[in-house]
C-alpha positions in Angstrom: 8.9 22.9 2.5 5.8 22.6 4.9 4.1 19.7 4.1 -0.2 20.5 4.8 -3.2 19.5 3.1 -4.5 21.2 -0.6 -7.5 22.7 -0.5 -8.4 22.9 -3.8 -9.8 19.3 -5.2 -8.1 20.0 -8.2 -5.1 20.7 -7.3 -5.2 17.5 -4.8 -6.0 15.4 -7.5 -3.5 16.4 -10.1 -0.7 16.2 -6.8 -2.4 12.6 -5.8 -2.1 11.3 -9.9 1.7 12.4 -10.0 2.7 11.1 -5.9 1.0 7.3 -7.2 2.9 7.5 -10.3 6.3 8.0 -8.3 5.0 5.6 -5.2 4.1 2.4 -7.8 7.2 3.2 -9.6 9.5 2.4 -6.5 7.0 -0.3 -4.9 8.0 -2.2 -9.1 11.5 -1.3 -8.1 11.2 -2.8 -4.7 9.9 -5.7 -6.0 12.8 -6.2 -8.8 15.7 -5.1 -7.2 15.2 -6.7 -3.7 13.0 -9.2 -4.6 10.3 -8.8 -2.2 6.9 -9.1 -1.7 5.5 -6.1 -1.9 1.4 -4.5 -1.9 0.0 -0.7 -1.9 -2.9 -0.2 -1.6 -4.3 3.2 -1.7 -7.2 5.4 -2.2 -7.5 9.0 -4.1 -9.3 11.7 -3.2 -12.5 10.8 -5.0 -12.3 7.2 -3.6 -11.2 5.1 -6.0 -8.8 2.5 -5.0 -5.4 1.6 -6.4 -4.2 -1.8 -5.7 -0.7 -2.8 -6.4 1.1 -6.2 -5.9 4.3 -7.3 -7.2 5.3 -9.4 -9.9 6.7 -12.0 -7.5 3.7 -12.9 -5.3 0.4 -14.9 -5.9 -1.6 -11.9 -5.0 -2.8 -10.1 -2.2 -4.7 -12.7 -0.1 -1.5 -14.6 0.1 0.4 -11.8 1.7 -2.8 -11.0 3.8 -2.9 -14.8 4.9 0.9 -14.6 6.0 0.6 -11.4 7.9 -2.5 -12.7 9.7 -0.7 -15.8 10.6 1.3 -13.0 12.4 1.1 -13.3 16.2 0.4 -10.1 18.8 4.2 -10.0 19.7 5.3 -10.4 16.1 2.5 -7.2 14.7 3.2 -4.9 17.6 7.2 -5.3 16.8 6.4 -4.8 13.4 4.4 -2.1 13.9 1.6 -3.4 11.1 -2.0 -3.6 11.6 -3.0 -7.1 9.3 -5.6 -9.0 10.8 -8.3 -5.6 10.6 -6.7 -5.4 7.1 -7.0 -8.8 6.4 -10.3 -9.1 7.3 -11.3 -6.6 4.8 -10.6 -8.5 2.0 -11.6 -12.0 3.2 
């Protein structure tokens, strides 16, 4: 199966609505079975923003505060981009 961009909006949208449905289903699962912190945070074709964050945090500037406290060494071996992220949202 060759994975490429839809073309037609449609069709992208009703693909987008069923992908989030599976994604959020195993980010809850994640977050249950392993209990970790976990956040998505997505966007759909027309731009609106999903935001999920599990049951066992106190929210997403928490996490974002923890990852910022990240330091160069720690984000590059990591390979996660917070403190542009973070800054975002604070």
């Amino acid at each position: 199966l060759k994975i490429q961009r839809l073309e037609d909006l449609k069709a992208r949208q009703a693909k987008y609505s069923k992908r989030k449905i599976g994604i959020l289903k195993k980010g809850k699962e994640l977050n249950i079975l392993c209990e970790v912190v976990v956040a998505l945070l997505f966007s759909s074709p027309s731009g609106r923003p999903t935001l999920f964050v599990g049951q066992n945090s106190n929210g997403l500037s928490s996490i974002l505060k923890r990852l910022s406290n990240f330091s160069f060494e720690e984000h590059k071996e990591r390979n996660v981009i917070c403190r542009d992220l973070f800054s975002l949202y604070m």
